[in-house]
N, C-alpha and C positions, 0 to 999 in steps of 0.2 A: 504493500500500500504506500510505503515511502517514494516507494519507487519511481512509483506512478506521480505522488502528489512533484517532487523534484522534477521530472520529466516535464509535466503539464507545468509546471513555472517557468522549466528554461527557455519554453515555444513559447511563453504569454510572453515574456523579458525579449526576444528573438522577435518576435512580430512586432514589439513593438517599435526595435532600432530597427526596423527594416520597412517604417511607414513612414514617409512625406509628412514633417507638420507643414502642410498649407500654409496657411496663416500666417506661420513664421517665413516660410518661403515665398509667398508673396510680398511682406511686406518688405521683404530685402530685395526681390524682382524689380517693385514699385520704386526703390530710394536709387541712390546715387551716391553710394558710399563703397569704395573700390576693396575698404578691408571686411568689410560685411559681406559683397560678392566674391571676395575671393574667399571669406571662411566658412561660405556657403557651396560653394562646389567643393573645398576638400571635404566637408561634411557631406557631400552627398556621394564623391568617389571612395568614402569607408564605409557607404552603408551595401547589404548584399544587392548585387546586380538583374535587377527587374524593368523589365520594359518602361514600368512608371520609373523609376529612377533614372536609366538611361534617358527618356523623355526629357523630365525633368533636367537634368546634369545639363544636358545640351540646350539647353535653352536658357541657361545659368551661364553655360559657358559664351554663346552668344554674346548674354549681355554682357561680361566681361569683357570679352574683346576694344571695347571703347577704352580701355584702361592700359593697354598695351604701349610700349614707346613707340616702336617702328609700323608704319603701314604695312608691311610685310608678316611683324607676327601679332597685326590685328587683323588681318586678310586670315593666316594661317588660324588662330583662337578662330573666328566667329564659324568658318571650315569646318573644324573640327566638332565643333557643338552642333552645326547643321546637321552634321552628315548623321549625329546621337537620331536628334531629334527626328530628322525625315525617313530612319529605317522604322523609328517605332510607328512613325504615323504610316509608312504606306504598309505594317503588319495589323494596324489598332483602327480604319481609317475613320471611325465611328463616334471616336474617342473623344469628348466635348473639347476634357481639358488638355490635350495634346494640340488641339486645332488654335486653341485658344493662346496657349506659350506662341503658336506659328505667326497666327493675328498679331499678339502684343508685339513680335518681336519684329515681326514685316511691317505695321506700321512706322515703326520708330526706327529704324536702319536704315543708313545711309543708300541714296537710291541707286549712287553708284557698284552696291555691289549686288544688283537685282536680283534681289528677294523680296517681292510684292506678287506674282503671279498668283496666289492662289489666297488671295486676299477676300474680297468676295464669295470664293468657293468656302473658305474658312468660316464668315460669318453669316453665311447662310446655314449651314450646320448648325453653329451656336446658336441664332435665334431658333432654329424650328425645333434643337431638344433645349432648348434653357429649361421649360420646367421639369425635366426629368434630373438633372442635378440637385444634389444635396442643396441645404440654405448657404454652408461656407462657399461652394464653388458659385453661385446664384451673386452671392452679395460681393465676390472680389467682382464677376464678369461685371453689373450691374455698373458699381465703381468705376471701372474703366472704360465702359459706355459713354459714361458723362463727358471723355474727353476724345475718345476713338473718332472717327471719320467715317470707317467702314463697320461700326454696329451702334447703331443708335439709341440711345437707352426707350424711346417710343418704340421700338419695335420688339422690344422684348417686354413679356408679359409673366406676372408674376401671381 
């Protein structure tokens, strides 16, 4: 019965370093502080390797890339976080808030390294499931409606 009870703690303590606080991870997404983004991708490249992490990482790492010295390993960062992010979206394509890291991150990046194509295709997704999202992933999209271009907070419906 110890056995057992040990076992069932070590997966509760393991599930738990191995979930996305949201929350916290958007609100370091949202800001503009380069050691907060960078102590948020080491935190997410030591947690175990899951599609939402992978997602996640790479769209962390994106954002970092603006923090880079050289055009070259801000070209090479924002690459590399793409490449995360667009294998979990074309195995997930369904995915609210994978679409939604692509959204954030295509409106806001520089247009010279065009990633905007699938702009529209991204927040036509998010409006027509917003209500099947939980309240946390509802109330960051929601937030960032107020200032988006491409999802207008009139069109999503709560």
């Amino acid at each position: 019965m110890n056995k057992l009870l040990v076992l069932v703690m070590f997966f509760a303590v393991f599930a738990a370093e191995a979930s996305i606080d949201k929350a916290r991870y958007f609100e370091v997404f949202s800001g503009n502080t380069h050691d907060k983004i960078k102590a948020e991708v080491v935190r997410l490249e030591k947690m175990t390797s899951t599609s939402e992490t992978r997602a996640y990482l790479g769209a962390m790492i994106m954002k970092e890339a603006q923090y880079m010295q050289s055009t070259k390993e801000k070209l090479s960062r924002f690459n590399k976080g793409k490449a995360l992010l667009e294998a979990e979206i074309k195995g997930n394509k369904s995915l609210v808030d994978y679409r939604f890291l692509r959204l954030m991150i295509q409106e806001n990046c520089p247009k010279i390294l065009n990633y905007h194509s699938q702009t529209k295709e991204d927040a036509a997704l998010i409006i027509k499931d917003f209500n099947k999202q939980n309240s946390a992933l509802k109330s960051v999209i929601l937030t960032y409606s107020k200032s988006s271009a491409a999802l207008p907070t009139s069109k999503l419906t709560t």
